[in-house]
C-alpha positions in Angstrom: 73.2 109.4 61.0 69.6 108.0 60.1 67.9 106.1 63.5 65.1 104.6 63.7 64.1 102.7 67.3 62.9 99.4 67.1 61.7 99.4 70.5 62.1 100.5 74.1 62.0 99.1 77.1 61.4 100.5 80.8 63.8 100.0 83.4 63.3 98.5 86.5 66.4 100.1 88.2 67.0 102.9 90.2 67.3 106.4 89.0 69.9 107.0 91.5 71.7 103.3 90.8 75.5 103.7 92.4 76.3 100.1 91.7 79.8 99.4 90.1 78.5 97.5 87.5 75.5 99.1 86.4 77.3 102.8 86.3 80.3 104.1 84.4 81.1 101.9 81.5 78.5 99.2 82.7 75.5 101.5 82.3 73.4 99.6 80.9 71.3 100.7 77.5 67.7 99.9 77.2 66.6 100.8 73.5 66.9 98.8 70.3 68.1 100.7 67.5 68.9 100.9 63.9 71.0 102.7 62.1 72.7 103.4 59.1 74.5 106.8 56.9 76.6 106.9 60.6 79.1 109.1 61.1 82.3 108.3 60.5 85.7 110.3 61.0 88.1 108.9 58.9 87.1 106.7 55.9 85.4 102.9 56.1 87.7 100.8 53.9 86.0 99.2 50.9 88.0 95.5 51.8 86.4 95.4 55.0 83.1 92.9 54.2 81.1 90.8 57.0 79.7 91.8 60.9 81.2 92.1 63.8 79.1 91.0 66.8 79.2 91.8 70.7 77.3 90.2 73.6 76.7 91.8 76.5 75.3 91.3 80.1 72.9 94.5 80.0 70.4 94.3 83.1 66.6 95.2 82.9 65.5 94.9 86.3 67.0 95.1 89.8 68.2 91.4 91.0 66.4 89.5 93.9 69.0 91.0 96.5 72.5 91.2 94.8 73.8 91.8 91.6 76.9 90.1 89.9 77.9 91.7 86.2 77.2 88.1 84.7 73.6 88.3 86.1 72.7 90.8 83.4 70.1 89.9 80.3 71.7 89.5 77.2 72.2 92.5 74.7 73.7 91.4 71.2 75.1 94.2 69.0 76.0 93.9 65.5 77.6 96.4 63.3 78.0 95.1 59.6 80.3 96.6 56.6 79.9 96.2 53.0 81.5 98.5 50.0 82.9 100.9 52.7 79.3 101.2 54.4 78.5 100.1 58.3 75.2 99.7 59.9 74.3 98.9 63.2 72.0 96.9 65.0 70.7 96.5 68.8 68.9 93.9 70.5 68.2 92.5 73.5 68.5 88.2 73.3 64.8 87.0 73.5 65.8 84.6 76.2 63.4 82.3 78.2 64.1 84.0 81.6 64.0 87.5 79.6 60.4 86.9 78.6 59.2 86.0 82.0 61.2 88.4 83.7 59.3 91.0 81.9 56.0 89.3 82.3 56.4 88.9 85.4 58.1 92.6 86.4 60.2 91.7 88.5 63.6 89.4 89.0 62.8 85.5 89.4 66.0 83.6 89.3 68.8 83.9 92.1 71.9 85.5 90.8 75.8 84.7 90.6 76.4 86.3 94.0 73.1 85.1 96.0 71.4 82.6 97.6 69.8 79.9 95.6 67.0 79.7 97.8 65.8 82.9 96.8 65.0 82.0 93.5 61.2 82.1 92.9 62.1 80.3 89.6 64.4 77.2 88.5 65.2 76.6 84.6 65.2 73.9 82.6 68.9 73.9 81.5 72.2 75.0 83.2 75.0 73.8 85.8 73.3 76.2 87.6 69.3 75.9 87.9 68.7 78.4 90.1 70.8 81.2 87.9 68.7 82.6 84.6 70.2 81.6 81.1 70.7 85.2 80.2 72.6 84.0 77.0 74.4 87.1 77.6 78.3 85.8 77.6 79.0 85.0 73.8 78.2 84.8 70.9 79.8 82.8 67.3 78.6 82.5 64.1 78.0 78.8 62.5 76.3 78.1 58.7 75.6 82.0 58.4 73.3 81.8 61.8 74.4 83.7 65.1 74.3 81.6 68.4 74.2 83.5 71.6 75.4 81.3 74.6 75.8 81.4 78.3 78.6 80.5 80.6 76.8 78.3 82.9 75.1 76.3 79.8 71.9 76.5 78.2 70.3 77.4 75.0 71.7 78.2 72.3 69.8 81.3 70.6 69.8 81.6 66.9 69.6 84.9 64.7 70.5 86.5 61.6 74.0 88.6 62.0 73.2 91.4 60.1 69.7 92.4 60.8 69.3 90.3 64.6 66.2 88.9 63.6 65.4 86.7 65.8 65.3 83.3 64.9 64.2 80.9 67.7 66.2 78.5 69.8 69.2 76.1 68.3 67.9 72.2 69.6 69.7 69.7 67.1 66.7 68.1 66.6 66.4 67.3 70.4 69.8 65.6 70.2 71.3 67.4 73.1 69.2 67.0 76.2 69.0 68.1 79.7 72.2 70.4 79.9 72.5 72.2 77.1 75.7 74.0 75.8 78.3 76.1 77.4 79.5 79.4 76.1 82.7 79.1 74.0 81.6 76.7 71.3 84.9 76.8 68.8 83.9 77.5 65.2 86.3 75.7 63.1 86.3 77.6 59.4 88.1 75.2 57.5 85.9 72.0 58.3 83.1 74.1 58.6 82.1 72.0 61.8 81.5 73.8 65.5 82.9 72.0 68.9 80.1 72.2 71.3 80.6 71.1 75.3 78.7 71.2 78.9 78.9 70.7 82.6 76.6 69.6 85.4 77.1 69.2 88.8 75.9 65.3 88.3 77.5 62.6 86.5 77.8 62.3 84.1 80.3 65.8 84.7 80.6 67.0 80.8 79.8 66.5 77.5 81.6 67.4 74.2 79.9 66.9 70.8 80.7 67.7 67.1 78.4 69.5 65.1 79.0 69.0 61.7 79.0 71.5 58.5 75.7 70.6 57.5 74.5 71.3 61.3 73.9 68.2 62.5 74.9 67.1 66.3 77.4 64.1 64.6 79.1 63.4 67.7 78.7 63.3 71.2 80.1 61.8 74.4 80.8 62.2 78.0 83.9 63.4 79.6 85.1 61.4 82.3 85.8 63.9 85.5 86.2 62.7 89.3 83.7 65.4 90.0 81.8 68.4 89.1 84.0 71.0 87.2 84.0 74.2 86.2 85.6 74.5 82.8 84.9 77.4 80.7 86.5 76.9 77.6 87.3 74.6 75.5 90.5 74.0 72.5 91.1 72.2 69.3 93.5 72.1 66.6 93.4 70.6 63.0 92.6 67.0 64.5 92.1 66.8 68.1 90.0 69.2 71.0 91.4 69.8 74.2 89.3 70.0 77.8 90.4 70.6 80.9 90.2 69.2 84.4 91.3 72.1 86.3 91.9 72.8 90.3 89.4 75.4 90.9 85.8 73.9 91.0 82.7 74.3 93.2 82.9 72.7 97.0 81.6 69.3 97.0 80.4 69.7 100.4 78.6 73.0 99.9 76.8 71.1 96.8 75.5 68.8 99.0 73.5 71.3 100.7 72.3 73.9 97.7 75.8 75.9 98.0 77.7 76.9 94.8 81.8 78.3 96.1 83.9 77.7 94.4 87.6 76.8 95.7 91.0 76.3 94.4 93.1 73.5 95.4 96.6 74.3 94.4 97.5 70.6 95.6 96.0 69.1 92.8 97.7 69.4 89.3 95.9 70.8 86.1 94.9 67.9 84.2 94.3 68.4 80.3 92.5 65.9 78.0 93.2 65.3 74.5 91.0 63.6 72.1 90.7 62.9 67.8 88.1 65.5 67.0 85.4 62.7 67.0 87.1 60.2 69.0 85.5 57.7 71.6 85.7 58.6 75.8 87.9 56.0 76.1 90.6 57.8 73.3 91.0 60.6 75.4 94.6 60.8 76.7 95.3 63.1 80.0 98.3 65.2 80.5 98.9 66.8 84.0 100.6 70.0 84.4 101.2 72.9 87.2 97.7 74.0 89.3 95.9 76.9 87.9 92.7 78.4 86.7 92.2 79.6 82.8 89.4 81.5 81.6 90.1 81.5 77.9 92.4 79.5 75.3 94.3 81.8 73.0 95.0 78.9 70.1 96.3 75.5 69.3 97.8 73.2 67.0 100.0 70.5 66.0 103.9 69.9 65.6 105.0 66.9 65.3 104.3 64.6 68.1 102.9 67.5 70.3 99.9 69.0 70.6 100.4 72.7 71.5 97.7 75.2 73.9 98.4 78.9 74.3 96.1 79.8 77.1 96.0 82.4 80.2 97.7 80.8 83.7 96.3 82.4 86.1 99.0 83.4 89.0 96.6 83.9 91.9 93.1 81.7 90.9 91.9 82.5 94.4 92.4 86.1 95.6 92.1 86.3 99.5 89.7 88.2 100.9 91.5 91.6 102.3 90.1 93.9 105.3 91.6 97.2 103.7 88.8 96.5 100.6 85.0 97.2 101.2 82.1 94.5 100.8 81.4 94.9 97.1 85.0 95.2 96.3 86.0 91.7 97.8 82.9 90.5 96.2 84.2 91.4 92.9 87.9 90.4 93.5 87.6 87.4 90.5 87.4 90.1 88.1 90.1 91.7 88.1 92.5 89.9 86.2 95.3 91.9 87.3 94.8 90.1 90.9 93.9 87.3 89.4 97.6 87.6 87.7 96.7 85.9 84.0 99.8 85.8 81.8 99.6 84.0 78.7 101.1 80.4 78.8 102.3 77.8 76.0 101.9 74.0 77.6 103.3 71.1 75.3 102.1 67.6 75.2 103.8 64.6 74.1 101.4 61.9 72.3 104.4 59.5 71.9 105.9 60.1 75.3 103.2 61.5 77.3 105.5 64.4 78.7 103.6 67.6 79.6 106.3 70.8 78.9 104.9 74.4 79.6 106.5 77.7 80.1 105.3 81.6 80.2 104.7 83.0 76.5 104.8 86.9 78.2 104.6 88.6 81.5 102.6 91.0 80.8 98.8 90.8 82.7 96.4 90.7 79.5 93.3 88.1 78.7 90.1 87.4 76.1 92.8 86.8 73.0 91.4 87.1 69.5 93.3 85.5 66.4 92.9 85.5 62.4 89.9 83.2 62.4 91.4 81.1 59.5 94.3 79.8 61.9 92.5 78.6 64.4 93.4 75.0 64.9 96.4 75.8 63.1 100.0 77.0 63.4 99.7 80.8 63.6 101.9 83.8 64.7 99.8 87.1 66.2 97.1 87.3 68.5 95.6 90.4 70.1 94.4 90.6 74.0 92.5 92.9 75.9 94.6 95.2 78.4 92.7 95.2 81.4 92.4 97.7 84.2 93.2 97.5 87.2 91.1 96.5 90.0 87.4 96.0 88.6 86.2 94.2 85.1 87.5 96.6 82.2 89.5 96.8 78.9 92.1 100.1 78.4 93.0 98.7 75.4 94.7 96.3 72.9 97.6 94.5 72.7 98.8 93.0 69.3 101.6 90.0 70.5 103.7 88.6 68.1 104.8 85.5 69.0 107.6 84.7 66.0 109.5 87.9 67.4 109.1 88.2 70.8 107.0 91.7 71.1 103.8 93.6 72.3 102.3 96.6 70.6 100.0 97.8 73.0 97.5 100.4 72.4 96.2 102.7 75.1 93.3 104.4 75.0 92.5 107.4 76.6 91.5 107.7 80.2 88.0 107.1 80.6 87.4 104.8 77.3 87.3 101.3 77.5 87.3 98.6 74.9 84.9 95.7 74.0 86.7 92.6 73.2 88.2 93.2 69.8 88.4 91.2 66.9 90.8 90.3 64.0 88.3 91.3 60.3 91.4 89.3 57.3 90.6 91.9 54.5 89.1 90.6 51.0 92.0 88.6 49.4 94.6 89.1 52.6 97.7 87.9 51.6 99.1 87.4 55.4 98.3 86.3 59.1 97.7 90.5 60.0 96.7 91.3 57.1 93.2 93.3 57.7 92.1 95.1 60.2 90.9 95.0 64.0 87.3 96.4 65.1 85.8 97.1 68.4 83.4 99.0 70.2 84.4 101.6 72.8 82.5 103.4 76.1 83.9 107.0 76.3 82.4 107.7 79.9 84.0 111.2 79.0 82.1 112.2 76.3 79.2 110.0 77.1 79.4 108.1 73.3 80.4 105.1 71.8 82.1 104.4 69.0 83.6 101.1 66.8 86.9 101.6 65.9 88.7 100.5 62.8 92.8 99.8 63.2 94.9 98.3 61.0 96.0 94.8 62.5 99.3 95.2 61.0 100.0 98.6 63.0 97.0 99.1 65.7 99.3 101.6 67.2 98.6 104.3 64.1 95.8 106.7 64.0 92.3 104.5 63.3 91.3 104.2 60.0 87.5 105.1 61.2 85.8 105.8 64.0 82.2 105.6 63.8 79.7 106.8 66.0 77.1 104.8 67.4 73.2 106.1 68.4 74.3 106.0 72.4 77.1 104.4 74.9 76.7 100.6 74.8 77.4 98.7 78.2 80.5 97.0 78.7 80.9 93.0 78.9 82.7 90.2 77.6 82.7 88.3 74.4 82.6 89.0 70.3 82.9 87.3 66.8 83.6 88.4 63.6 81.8 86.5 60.8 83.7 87.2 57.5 81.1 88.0 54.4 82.6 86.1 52.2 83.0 82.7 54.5 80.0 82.0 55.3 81.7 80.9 58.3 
């Protein structure tokens, strides 16, 4: 393996740090690297051609008073393949907050978990002004540039896949102002466009635009909501995008004074808007189905009258507080998807009728789905989900579903190494919907390494195709992308 470190930065936090999310396969990294000639075990297979990219919450410094996983700066990661060669890339996103963070030495905004009036800071963008845009929750590729993004809105940061060079901030010529853009903007590779979309706690609630191949902003309009909202995803198919108006949102009361809880209200249905791709506010056409919370969409598309969405119901959206758990593990109780009980879900709607059908599409607890990249928007078959661990904010492996037959290959890892969010890599002239391979990046807390793993997507249950080392153990955290070399997706 030949390194070379492009820079390092000092750390801020404790040598003897015990939190749960800063320790074990959270630890965060503080190094930019490059490498190339890694070692591999096994062989890298000449068909595989284009980057796969990882964000990551990876702290600096020590928060105001508490720290929430999602607090943490941004950390992209990029490991590239081309004529069965990888090389790997590090580097913290260049963020706004980051830079004066750094300047400043210490921790200016207010995190997830604390009061806003300890924020010595507000930012320009967000739901949330007194929370830094960390730009650290995901991360898409759109006209061959990669946009880093954060779940609470803000900018969108641009660089090149391969290399992460840094390449300034993503405005649309100014055409989006005041709220920016929330994570989860939906690349569409066959139109070539990107679905962009925001909240706020003011009126108007969100936003949705079109950005179109040539990356201009072509279309944009409010949402109509009854209130603020906290929608986290968005869904589209070949010629309509899907929001959601869902029961779980922040207190109107506590916004009123500065407070930001969130709270479920299982009285109130799910509501699910449905609009042409760039149709007006007032073509949107709502559907209303059982109460629940989703985090991520899984796919959607059209058959016949209906408009199809796989997503994750969640079972529980609001886990009680319990006395048998200590502080920091009731703090942390929405991540653990296994209390939080999310099972993927089909929901139906009728354009001609304006029936809402949905119905369980597996029981088994699994989230942050990956498809073929070519079918999103589109009918499709597979799709492969993260198997979470139980109680606390980890991946033990990957689950391939099949949704023409019925079954679940699930791959285990072994104790002690987790998963990043994988992705589905089609192989140069695939020929089928799993046709290629799936890569992601692992934290062995055992051996103290990290690796990126290459399976075959047809059978990720065999023995990897490569494993290839990486210069140290990356930090855990949510979202990835894989941009296809030959796409220019």
């Amino acid at each position: 393996m030949a390194v070379k470190v492009h820079q390092q930065f000092p750390s801020g936090l404790p040598d003897d740090d015990a939190h749960p999310y800063r320790t074990g396969a959270w630890r965060p990294q503080h190094t930019e690297f490059d490498a190339w000639n890694l070692d591999v075990q096994g062989e890298i297979p000449h068909d595989l051609a284009g980057v796969y990219l990882r964000n990551t919450e990876n702290p600096l410094l020590p928060p105001i008073k508490r720290y929430h996983p999602f607090d943490g700066d941004g950390m992209l990661h990029a490991m590239s393949f081309a004529g069965g060669e990888a090389r790997y890339h590090n580097r913290f996103v260049p963020t706004d907050g980051f830079m004066a963070e750094r300047e400043a030495g210490t921790s200016l905004w207010a995190g997830a978990g604390e009061n806003p009036e300890s924020a010595l800071r507000e930012c320009a963008l967000g739901a949330k002004p007194h929370t830094k845009d960390a730009s650290s929750t995901d991360v898409v590729v759109h006209r061959g540039v990669a946009l880093t993004s954060f779940y609470l809105c803000g900018d969108l940061y641009r660089f090149d896949p391969y290399s992460l060079e840094s390449l300034g901030k993503e405005s649309f010529g100014g055409a989006i102002p005041g709220q920016g853009i929330s994570a989860h903007p939906k690349v569409d590779e066959v139109s070539g466009e990107m679905l962009v979309f925001n909240y706020d706690t003011r009126a108007p609630y969100m936003h949705y635009g079109v950005v179109d191949a040539a990356g201009a902003l072509a279309h944009y309009i409010d949402v109509p909501l009854p209130g603020p909202r906290l929608p986290h995803d968005i869904a589209f198919t070949e010629n309509y995008t899907i929001f959601n108006d869902l029961p779980l949102f922040w207190d109107p009361h506590g916004l009123e004074h500065g407070r930001y809880a969130s709270r479920y209200h299982p009285d109130m249905p799910s509501r699910f808007g449905i609009v042409p791709r760039r149709g007006a506010a007032e073509q949107i056409r709502w559907f209303e189905a059982a109460p629940t919370y989703v985090l991520h969409w899984i796919n959607a598309f059209e058959d016949g009258d209906e408009v199809v969405l796989d997503g994750f119901f969640q079972g529980t959206p609001e886990p009680q507080r319990r006395d048998d758990l200590s502080f920091e593990q009731n703090f942390f109780r929405y991540l653990d998807l296994h209390t939080l009980e999310t099972r993927a879900h089909r929901w139906r709607f009728n354009l001609r009728t304006g029936q809402c059908h949905e119905a369980p599409l597996s029981e088994t607890i699994s989230e942050f789905p990956m498809i073929n990249g070519r079918f999103g928007g589109r009918p499709y078959r597979y799709y492969y989900s993260a198997l979470p661990a139980q109680g606390w904010f980890g991946f033990e492996g990957i689950i391939k579903h099949d949704l023409h037959a019925g079954t679940e290959q699930v791959v285990r890892l072994p104790q002690g190494v987790y998963a990043s969010e994988t992705v589905m890599a089609p192989r140069l002239g695939a020929q089928s919907e799993d046709d290629g391979y799936l890569v992601t990046f692992t934290m062995d807390v055992n051996n103290d390494i990290s690796e990126c793993l290459v399976l075959d997507a047809a059978q990720p249950s065999a023995e990897p195709i490569a494993r290839i080392r990486l210069p140290e153990r990356i930090c855990s955290g949510t979202h990835a992308f894989w941009h296809a070399a030959q796409t220019g997706r």
